[in-house]
ZAMARGU-4260 file (C-alpha; in steps of 0.2 Angstrom, whole numbers, plus 5000, padded with zeros to 4 digits):
<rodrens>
0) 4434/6206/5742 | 4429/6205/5724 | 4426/6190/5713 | 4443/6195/5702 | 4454/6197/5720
5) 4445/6180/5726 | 4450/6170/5709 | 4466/6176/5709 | 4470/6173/5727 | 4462/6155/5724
10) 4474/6153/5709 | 4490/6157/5719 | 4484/6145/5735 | 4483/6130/5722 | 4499/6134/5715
15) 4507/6136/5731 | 4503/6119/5737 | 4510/6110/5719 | 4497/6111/5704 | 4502/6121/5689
20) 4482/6123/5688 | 4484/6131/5672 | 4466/6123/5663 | 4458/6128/5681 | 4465/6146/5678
25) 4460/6149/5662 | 4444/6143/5666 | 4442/6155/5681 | 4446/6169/5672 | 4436/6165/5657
30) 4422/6164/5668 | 4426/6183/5672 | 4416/6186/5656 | 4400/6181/5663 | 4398/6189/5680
35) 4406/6205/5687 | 4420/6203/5692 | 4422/6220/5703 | 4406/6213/5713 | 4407/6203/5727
40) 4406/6183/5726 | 4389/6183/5732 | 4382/6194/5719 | 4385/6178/5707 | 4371/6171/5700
45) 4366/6152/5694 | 4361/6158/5679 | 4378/6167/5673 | 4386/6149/5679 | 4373/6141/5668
50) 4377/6151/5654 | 4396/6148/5658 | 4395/6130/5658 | 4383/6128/5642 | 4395/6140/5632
55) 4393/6136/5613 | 4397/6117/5615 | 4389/6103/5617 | 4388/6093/5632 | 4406/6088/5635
60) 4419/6086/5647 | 4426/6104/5644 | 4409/6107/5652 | 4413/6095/5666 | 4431/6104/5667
65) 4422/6119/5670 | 4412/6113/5683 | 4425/6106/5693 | 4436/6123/5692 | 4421/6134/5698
70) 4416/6119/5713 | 4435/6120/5717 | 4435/6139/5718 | 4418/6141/5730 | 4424/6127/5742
75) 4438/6136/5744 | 4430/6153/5745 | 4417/6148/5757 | 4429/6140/5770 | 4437/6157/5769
80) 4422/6163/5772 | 4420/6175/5759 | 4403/6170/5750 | 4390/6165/5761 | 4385/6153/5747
85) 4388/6143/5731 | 4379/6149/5714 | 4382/6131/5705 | 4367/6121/5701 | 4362/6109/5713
90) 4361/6094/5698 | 4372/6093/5683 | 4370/6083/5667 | 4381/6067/5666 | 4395/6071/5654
95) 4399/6057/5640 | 4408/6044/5645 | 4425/6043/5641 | 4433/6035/5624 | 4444/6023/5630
100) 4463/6025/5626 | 4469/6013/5610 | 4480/6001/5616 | 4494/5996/5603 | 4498/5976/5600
105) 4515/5971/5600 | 4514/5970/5578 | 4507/5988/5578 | 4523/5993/5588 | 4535/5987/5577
110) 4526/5993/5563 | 4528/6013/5570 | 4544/6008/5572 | 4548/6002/5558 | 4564/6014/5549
115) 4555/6014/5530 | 4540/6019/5538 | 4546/6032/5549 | 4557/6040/5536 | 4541/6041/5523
120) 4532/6049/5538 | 4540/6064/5541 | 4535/6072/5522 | 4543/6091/5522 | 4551/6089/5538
125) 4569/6090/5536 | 4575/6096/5553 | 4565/6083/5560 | 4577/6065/5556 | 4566/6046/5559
130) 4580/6041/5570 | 4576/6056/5583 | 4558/6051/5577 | 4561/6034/5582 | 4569/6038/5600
135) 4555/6049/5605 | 4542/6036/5600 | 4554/6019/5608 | 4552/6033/5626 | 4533/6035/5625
140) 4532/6017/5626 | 4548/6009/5635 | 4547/6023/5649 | 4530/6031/5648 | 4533/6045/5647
145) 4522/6061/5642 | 4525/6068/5625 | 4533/6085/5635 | 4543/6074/5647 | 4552/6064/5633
150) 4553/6081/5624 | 4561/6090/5639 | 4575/6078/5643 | 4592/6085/5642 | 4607/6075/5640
155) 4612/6079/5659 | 4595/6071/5662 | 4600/6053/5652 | 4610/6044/5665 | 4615/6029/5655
160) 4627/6021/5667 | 4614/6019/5681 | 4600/6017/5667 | 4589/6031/5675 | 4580/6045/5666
165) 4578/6061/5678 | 4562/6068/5673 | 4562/6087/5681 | 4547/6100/5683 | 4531/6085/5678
170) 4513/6088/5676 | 4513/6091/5697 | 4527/6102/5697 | 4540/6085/5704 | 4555/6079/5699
175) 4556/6058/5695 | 4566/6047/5692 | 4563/6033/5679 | 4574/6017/5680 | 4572/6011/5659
180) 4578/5991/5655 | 4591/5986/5646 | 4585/5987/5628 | 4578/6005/5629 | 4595/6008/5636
185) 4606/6000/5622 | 4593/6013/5610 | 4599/6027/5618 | 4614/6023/5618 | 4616/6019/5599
190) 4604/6036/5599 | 4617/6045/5607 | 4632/6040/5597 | 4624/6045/5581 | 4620/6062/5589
195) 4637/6064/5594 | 4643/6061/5577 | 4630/6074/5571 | 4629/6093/5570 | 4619/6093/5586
200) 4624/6102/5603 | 4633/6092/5616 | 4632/6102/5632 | 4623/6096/5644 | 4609/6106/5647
205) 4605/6102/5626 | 4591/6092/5623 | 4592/6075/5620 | 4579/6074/5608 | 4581/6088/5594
210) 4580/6094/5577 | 4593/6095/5564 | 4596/6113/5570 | 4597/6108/5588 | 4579/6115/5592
215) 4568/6108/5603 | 4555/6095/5593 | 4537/6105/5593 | 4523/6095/5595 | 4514/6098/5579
220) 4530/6094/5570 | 4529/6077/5578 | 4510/6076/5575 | 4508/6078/5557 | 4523/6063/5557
225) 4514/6054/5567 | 4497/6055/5560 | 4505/6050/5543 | 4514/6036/5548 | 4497/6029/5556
230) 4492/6030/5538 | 4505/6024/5531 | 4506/6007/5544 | 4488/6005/5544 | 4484/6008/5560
235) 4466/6014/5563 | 4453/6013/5577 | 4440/6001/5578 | 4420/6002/5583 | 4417/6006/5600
240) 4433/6012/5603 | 4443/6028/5600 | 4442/6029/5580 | 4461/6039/5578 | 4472/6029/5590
245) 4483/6044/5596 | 4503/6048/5601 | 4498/6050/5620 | 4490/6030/5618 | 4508/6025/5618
250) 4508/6027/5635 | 4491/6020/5641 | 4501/6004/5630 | 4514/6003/5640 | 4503/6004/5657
255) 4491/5990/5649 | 4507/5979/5644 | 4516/5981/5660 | 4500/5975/5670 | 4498/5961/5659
260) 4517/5955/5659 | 4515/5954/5679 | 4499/5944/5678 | 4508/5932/5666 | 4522/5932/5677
265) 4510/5929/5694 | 4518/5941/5701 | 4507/5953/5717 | 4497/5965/5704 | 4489/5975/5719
270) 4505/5979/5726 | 4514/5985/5712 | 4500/5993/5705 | 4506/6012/5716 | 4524/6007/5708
275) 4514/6008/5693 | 4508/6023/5697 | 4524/6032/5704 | 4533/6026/5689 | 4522/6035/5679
280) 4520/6050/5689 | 4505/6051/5697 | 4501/6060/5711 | 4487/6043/5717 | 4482/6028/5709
285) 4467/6036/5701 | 4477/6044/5689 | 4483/6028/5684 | 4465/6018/5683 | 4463/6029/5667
290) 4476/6019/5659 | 4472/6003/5662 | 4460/6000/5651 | 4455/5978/5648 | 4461/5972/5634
295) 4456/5955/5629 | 4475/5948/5634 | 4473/5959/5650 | 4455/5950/5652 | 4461/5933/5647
300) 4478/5934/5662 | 4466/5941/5676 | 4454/5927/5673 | 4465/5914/5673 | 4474/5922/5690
305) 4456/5920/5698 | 4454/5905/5690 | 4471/5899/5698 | 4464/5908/5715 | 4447/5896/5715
310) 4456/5881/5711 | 4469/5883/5726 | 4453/5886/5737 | 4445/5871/5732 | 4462/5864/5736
315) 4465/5870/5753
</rodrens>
């Protein structure tokens, strides 16, 4: 079997088993361009997978991304038993660590949500109105949602009855479903009034969040919004820290305020913790550790649970 055949059967087994392994493909085949790709796996050589992973970037995790997809692929391969060995370097370079995620305060939030700003933000935009604006931003942090999922909701999807969001075809290839509370609910609600007074489409397989025209919102549309009404409510990064807070830390925010809510509320953290995680749809609980990132308050209600913990010891 050549090293093409090999990739490519690899690529379809993680597919099959639930991974869109899109990056990991791309990566694959991209790799293609350093070795033959009509030899055999064993003909590849540490120095073509050196020169794949050093590329024309620095050290960075695009590098680390690299690595994982070829270490994934020659696992595989070799249980198969078609290599005899792997070609990857036995040591690599630790990759920097990770900027954390910006976690939004409670004032910056109502700032971004506030209607002047958002209607200032959206410069040459016309299509795209700052109440649609405002929904999409009000789902990335009341439901967590990933830009694509809030994006991809349909109207069929918004059961406001029940106050459920059926998120369909996610990052793993699942379907979720997202119970939201009751003031994210009365939004969309009020959201969905105005839309039906509007010019939009109203059957049920029409998005929920669109343009003017009825398209689907495209993610630089919403970006260069976004961007500008971080300028325009002074919202900046801080030392230490991720320097442009982005759209996607909306989400991180709501994972940080949630944990910090049941801290406060002294409810059991580690068991809802892989509620957490389903809720946001992850496939394990270390997708979720990335979001958790210790805020001060999150700091400050975790110490005082301990400090609550020693006390009823000393008690007892």
């Amino acid at each position: 079997m050549t090293l093409r055949e090999a990739i490519e059967q690899y690529i379809l087994w993680r597919r099959a088993h639930g991974a869109k392994f899109t990056t990991g493909a791309n990566a694959l085949r991209h790799f293609l361009g350093y070795a033959d790709g009509d030899g055999t796996c064993d003909a590849v050589t540490t120095t073509q997978v050196l020169a794949f992973l050093v590329g024309k970037r620095s050290l960075s995790r695009h590098r680390e991304n690299k690595y994982y997809a070829l270490a994934g692929f020659w696992r595989h391969a070799i249980s198969r038993g078609d290599p005899t060995r792997s070609p990857l370097p036995t040591s690599e370079p630790k990759s920097p660590p990770r900027t954390p995620p910006y976690i939004y305060s409670h004032n910056e939030l109502r700032r971004l949500l506030d209607p002047a700003a958002l209607e200032s933000s959206r410069l040459g935009a016309v299509q795209f109105d700052a109440v649609t604006f405002r929904a999409l931003l009000l789902l990335l942090y009341g439901a967590g949602l990933r830009f694509s999922e809030a994006t991809g909701l349909t109207l069929a999807d918004v059961d406001l009855a029940e106050c459920v969001l059926t998120i369909r075809t996610t990052k793993f290839y699942k379907n979720r479903l997202v119970p939201i509370g009751p003031q994210l609910a009365t939004m969309l609600t009020n959201y969905m009034h105005l839309r039906w007074r509007g010019e939009f489409a109203q059957g049920e397989t029409s998005f929920l969040l669109t343009n003017r025209d009825g398209t689907r919102l495209a993610s630089s549309t919403v970006q260069t919004a976004f961007d500008a009404l971080r300028r325009i409510t002074a919202i900046h990064g801080m030392a230490g820290g991720r320097l442009t807070p982005r759209m996607h830390d909306l989400r991180h925010s709501f994972a940080v305020h949630s944990l910090t809510a049941w801290y406060r509320q002294g409810a059991d953290v580690q068991r809802l913790l892989p509620v957490l995680s389903t809720y946001l749809g992850h496939s394990d609980l270390e997708g979720t550790k990335v979001y958790l990132s210790m805020t001060p308050e999150l700091l400050h209600q975790a110490s005082l649970r301990f400090a609550r913990y020693v006390q009823g010891g000393q008690d007892a």
